[in-house]
MARZARO-526959 format. One record per atom (N, C-alpha, C): residue number from 0; residue in three letters; atom name; x, y, z. Coordinates in pm, 1 decimal. Layout:
N
NUM;ALA;CA;X;Y;Z
...
This chain:
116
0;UNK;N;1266.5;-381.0;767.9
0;UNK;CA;1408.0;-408.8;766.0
0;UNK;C;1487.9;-279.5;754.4
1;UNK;N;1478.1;-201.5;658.1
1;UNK;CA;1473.5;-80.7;651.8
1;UNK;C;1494.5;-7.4;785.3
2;UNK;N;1373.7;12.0;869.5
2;UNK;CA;1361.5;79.4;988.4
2;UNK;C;1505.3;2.5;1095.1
3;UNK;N;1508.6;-125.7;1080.9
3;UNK;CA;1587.7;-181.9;1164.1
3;UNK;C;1755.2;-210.8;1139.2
4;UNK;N;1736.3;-157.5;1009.5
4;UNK;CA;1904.9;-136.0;936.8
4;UNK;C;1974.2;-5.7;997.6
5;UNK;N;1892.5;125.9;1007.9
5;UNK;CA;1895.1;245.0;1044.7
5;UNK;C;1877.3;236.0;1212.1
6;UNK;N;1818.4;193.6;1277.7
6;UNK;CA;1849.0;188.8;1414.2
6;UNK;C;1981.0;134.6;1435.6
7;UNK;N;2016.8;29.2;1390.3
7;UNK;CA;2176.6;-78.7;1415.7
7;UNK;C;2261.1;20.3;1423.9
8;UNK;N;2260.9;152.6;1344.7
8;UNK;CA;2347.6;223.9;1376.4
8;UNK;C;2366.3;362.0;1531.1
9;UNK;N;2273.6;337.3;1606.6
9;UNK;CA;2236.4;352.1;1711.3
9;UNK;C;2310.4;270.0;1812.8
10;UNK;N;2387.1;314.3;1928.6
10;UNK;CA;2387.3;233.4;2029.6
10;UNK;C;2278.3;186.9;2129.0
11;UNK;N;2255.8;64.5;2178.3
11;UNK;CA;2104.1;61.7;2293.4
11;UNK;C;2069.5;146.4;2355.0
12;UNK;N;2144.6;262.2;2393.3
12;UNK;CA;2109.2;348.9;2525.3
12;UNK;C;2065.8;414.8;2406.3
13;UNK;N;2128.7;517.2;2328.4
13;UNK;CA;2071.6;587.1;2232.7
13;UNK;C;1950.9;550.5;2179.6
14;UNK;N;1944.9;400.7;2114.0
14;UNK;CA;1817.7;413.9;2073.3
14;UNK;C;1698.2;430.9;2125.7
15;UNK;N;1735.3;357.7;2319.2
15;UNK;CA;1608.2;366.8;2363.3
15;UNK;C;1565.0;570.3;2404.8
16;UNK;N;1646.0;572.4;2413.3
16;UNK;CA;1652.3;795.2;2430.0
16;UNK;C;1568.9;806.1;2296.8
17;UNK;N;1580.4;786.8;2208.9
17;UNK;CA;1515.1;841.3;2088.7
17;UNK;C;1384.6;745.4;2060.7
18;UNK;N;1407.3;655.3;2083.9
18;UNK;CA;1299.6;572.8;1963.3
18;UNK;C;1151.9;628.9;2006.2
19;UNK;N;1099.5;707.0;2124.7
19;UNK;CA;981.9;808.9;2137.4
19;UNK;C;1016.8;923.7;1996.6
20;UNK;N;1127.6;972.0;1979.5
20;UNK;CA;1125.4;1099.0;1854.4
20;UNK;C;1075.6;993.4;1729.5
21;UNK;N;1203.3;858.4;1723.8
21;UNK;CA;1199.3;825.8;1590.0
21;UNK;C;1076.2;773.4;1546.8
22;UNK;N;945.6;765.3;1658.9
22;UNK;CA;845.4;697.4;1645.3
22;UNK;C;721.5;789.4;1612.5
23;UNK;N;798.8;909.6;1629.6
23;UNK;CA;705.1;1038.4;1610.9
23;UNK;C;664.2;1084.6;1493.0
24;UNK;N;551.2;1151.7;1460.7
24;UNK;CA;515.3;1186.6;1309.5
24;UNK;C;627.9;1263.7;1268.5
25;UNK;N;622.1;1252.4;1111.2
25;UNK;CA;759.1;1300.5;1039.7
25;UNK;C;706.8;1454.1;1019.9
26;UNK;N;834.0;1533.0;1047.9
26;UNK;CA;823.2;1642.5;1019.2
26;UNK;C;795.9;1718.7;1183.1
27;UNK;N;698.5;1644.0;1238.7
27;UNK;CA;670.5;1704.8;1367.8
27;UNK;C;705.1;1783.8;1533.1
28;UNK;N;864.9;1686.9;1496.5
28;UNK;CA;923.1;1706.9;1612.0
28;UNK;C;1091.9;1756.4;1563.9
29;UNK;N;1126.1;1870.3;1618.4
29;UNK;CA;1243.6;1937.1;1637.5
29;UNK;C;1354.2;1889.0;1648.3
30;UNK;N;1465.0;1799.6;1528.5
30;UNK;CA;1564.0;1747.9;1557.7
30;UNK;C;1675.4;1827.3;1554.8
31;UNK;N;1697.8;1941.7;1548.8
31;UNK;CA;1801.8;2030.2;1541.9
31;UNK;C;1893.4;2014.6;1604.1
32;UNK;N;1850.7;1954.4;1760.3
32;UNK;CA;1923.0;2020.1;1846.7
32;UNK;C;2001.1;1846.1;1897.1
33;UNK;N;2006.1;1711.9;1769.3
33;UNK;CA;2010.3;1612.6;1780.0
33;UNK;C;2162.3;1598.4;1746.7
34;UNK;N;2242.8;1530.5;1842.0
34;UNK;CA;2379.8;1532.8;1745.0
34;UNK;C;2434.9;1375.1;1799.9
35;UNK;N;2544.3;1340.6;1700.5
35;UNK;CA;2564.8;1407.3;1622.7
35;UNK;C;2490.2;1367.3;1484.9
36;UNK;N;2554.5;1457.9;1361.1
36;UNK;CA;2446.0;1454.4;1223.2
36;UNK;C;2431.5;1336.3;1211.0
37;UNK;N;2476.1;1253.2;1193.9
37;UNK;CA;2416.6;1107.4;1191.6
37;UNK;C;2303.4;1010.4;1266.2
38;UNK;N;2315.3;1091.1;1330.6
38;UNK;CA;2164.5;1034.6;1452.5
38;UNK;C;2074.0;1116.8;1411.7
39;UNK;N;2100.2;1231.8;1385.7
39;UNK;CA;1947.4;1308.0;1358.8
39;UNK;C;1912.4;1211.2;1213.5
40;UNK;N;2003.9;1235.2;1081.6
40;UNK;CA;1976.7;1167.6;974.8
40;UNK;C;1886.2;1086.6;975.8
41;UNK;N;1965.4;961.7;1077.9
41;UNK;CA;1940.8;820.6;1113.0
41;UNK;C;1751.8;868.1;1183.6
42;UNK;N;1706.6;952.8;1272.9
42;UNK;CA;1588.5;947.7;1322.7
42;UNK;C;1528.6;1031.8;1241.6
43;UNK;N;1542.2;1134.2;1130.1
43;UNK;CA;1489.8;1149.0;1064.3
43;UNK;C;1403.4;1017.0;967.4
44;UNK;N;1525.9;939.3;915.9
44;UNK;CA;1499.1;837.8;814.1
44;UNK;C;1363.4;756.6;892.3
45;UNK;N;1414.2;716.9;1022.6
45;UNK;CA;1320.6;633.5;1102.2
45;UNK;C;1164.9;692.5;1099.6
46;UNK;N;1183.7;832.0;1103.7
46;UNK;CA;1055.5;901.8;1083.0
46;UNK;C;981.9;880.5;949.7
47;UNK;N;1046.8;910.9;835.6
47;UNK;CA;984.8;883.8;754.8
47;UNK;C;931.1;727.1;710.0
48;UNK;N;1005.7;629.5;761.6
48;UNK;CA;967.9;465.8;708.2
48;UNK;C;853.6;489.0;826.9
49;UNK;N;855.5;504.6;990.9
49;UNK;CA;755.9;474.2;1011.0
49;UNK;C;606.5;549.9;953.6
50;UNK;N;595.0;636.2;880.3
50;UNK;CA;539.2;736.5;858.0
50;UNK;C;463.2;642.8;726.9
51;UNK;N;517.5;617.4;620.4
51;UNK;CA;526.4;486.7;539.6
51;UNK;C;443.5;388.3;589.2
52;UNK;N;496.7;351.8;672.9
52;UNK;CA;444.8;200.0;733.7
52;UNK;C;298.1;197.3;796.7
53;UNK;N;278.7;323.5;882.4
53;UNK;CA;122.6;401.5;905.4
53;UNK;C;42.2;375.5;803.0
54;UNK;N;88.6;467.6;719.0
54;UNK;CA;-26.5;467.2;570.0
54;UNK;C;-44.6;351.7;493.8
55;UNK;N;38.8;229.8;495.3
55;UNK;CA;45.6;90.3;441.1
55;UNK;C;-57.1;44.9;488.4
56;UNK;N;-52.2;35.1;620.7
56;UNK;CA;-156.6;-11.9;730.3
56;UNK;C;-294.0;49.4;720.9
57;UNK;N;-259.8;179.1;715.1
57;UNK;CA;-386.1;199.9;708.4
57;UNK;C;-496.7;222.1;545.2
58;UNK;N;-393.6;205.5;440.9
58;UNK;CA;-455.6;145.4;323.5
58;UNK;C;-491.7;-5.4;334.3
59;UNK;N;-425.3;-36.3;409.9
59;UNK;CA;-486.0;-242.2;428.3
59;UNK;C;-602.6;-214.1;453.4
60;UNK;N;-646.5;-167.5;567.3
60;UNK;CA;-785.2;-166.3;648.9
60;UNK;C;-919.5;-100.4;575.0
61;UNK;N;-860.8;-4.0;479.6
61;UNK;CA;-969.3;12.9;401.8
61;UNK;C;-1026.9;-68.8;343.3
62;UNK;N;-1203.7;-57.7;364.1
62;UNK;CA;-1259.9;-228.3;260.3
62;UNK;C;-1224.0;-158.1;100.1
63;UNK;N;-1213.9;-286.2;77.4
63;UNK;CA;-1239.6;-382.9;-60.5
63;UNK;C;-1370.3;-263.7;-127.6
64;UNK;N;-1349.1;-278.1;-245.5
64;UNK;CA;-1509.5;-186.0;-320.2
64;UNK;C;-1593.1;-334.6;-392.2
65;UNK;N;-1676.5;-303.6;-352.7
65;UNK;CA;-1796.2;-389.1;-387.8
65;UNK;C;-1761.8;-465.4;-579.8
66;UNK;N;-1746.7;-591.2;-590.9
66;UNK;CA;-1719.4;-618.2;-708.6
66;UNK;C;-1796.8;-608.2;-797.5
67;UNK;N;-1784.9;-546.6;-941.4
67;UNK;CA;-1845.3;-562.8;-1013.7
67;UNK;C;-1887.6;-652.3;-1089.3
68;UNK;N;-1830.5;-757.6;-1129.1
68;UNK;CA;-1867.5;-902.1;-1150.1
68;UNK;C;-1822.3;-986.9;-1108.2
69;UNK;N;-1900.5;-1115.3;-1133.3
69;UNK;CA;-1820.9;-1223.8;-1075.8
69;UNK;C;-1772.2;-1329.6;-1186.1
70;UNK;N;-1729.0;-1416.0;-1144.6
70;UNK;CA;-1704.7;-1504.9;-1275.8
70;UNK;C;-1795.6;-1571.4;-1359.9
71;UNK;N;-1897.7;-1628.6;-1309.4
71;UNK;CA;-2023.5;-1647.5;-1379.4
71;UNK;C;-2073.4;-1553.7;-1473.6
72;UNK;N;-2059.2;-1386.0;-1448.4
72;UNK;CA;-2098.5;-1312.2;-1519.1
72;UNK;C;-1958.8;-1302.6;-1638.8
73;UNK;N;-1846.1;-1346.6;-1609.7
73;UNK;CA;-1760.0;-1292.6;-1699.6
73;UNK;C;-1783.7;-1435.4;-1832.7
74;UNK;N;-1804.6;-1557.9;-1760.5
74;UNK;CA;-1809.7;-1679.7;-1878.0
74;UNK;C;-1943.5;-1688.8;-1955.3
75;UNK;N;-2025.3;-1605.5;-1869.9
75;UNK;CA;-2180.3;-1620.5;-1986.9
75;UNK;C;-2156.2;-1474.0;-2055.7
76;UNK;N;-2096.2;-1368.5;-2032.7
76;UNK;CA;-2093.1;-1258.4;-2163.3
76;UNK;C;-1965.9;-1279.4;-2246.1
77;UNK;N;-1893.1;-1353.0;-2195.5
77;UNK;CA;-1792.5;-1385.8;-2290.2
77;UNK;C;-1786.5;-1506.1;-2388.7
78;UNK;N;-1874.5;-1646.1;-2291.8
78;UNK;CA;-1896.8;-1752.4;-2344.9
78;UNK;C;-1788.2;-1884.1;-2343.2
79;UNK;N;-1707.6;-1808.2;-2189.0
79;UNK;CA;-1617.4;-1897.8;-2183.7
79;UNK;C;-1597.7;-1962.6;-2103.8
80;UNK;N;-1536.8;-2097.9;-2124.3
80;UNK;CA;-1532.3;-2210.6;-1982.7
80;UNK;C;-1488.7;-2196.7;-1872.9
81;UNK;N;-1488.5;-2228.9;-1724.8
81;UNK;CA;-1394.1;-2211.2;-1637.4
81;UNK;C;-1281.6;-2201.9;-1662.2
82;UNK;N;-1131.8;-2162.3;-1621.4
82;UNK;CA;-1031.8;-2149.7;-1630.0
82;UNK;C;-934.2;-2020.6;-1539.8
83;UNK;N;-850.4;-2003.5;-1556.9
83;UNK;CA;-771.5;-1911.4;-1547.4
83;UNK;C;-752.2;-1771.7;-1614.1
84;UNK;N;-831.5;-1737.3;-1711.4
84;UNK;CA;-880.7;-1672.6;-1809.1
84;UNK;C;-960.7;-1598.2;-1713.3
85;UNK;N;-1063.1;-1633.9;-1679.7
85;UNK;CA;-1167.7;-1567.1;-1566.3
85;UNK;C;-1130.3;-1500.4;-1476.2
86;UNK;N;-1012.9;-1542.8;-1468.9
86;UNK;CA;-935.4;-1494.3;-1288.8
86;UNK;C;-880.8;-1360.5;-1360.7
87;UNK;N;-810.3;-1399.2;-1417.7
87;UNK;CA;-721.0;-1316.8;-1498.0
87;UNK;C;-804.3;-1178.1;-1545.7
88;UNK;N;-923.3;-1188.3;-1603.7
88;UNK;CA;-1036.7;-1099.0;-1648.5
88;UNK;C;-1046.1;-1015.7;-1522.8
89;UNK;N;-1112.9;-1105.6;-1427.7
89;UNK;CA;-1181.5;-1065.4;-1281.7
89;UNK;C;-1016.6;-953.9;-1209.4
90;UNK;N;-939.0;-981.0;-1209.4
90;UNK;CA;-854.3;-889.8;-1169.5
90;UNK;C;-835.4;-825.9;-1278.4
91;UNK;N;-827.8;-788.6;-1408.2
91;UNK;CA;-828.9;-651.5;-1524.4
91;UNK;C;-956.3;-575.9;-1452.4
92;UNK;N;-999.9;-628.9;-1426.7
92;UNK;CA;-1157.3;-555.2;-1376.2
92;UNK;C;-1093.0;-488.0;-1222.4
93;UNK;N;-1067.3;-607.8;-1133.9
93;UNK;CA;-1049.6;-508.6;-1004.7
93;UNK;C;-929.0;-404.0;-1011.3
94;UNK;N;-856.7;-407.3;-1110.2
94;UNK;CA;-746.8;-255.0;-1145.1
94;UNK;C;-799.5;-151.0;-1187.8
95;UNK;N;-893.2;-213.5;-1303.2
95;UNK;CA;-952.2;-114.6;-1372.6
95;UNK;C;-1076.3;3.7;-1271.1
96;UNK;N;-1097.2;-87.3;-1114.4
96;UNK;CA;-1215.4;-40.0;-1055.9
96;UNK;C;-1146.8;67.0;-987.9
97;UNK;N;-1033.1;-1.3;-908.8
97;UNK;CA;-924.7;98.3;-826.2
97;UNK;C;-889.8;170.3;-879.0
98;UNK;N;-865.8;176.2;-989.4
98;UNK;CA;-821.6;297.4;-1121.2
98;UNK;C;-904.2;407.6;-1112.3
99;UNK;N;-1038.7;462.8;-1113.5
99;UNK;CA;-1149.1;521.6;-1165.0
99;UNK;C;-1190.9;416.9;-1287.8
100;UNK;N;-1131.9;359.0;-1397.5
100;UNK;CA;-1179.5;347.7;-1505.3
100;UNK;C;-1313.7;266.9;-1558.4
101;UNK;N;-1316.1;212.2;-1414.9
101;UNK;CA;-1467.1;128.5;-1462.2
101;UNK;C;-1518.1;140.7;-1300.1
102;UNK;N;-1646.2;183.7;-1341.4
102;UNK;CA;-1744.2;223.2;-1236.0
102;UNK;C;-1897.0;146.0;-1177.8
103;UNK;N;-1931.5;70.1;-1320.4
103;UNK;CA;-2015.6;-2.0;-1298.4
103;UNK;C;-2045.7;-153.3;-1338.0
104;UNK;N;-2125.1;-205.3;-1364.4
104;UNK;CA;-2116.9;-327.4;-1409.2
104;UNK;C;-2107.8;-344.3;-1586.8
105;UNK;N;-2208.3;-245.8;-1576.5
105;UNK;CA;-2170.8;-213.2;-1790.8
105;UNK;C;-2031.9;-158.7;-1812.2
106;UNK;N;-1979.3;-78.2;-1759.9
106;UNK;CA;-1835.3;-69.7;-1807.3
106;UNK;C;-1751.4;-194.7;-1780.5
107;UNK;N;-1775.7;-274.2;-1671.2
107;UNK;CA;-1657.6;-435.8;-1668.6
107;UNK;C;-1721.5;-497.8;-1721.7
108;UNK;N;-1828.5;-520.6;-1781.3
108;UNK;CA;-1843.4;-622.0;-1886.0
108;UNK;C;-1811.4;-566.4;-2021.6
109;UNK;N;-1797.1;-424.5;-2002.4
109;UNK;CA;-1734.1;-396.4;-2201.2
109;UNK;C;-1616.6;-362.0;-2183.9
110;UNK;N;-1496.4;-363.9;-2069.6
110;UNK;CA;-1380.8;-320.5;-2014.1
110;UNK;C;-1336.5;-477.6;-2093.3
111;UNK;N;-1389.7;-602.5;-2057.8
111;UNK;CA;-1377.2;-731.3;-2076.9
111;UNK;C;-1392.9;-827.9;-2177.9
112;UNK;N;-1513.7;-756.5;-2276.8
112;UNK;CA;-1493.0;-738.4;-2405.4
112;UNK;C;-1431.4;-723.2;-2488.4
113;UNK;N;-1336.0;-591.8;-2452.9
113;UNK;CA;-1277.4;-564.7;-2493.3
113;UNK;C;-1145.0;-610.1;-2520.8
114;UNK;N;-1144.1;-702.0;-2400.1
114;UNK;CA;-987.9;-767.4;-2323.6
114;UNK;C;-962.7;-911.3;-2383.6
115;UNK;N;-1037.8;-958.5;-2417.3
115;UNK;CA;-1140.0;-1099.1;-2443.4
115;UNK;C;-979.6;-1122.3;-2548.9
């Protein structure tokens, strides 16, 4: 929305002249010679959201890290029934994995312990 708030201020002919720059890596391409200041601004900005929007994407596509437990393992070391509790555990665990802070399966079961 962002990207498309900042084009609106573009006329059609203009945008289609630019939207090859504004689509271009940020930093990469020479707007100096862009006028007036408001259009460069404006394809600067565009540069950086799409630039943003790249790396979003391409953090999606990275897999998942292998889980360290599952819920079965969280209700027999904890001793607790199905519920929402489990879920709740099981994601302290997948923050804690993305974090550095827990690396293996003995650290999320005493990460959870602890949490209990």
């Amino acid at each position: 929305m962002c990207w498309a708030d900042h084009a609106s201020y573009l006329n059609e002919a203009a945008l289609k002249k630019r939207l090859r720059t504004a689509s271009a890596a940020y930093g990469k391409s020479d707007l100096s010679r862009v006028r007036p200041e408001e259009a460069r601004k404006t394809l600067r900005h565009l540069q950086l959201v799409s630039l943003l929007l790249r790396r979003w994407r391409d953090m999606s596509r990275a897999p998942a890290p292998e889980r360290l437990l599952d819920g079965r393992d969280v209700m027999k070391a904890l001793k607790l029934p199905p519920g929402p509790r489990i879920g709740e555990l099981l994601e302290r665990v997948r923050e804690a994995q993305a974090e550095g802070e827990v690396t293996d399966k003995a650290g999320a079961l005493a990460l959870i312990a602890r949490l209990k």
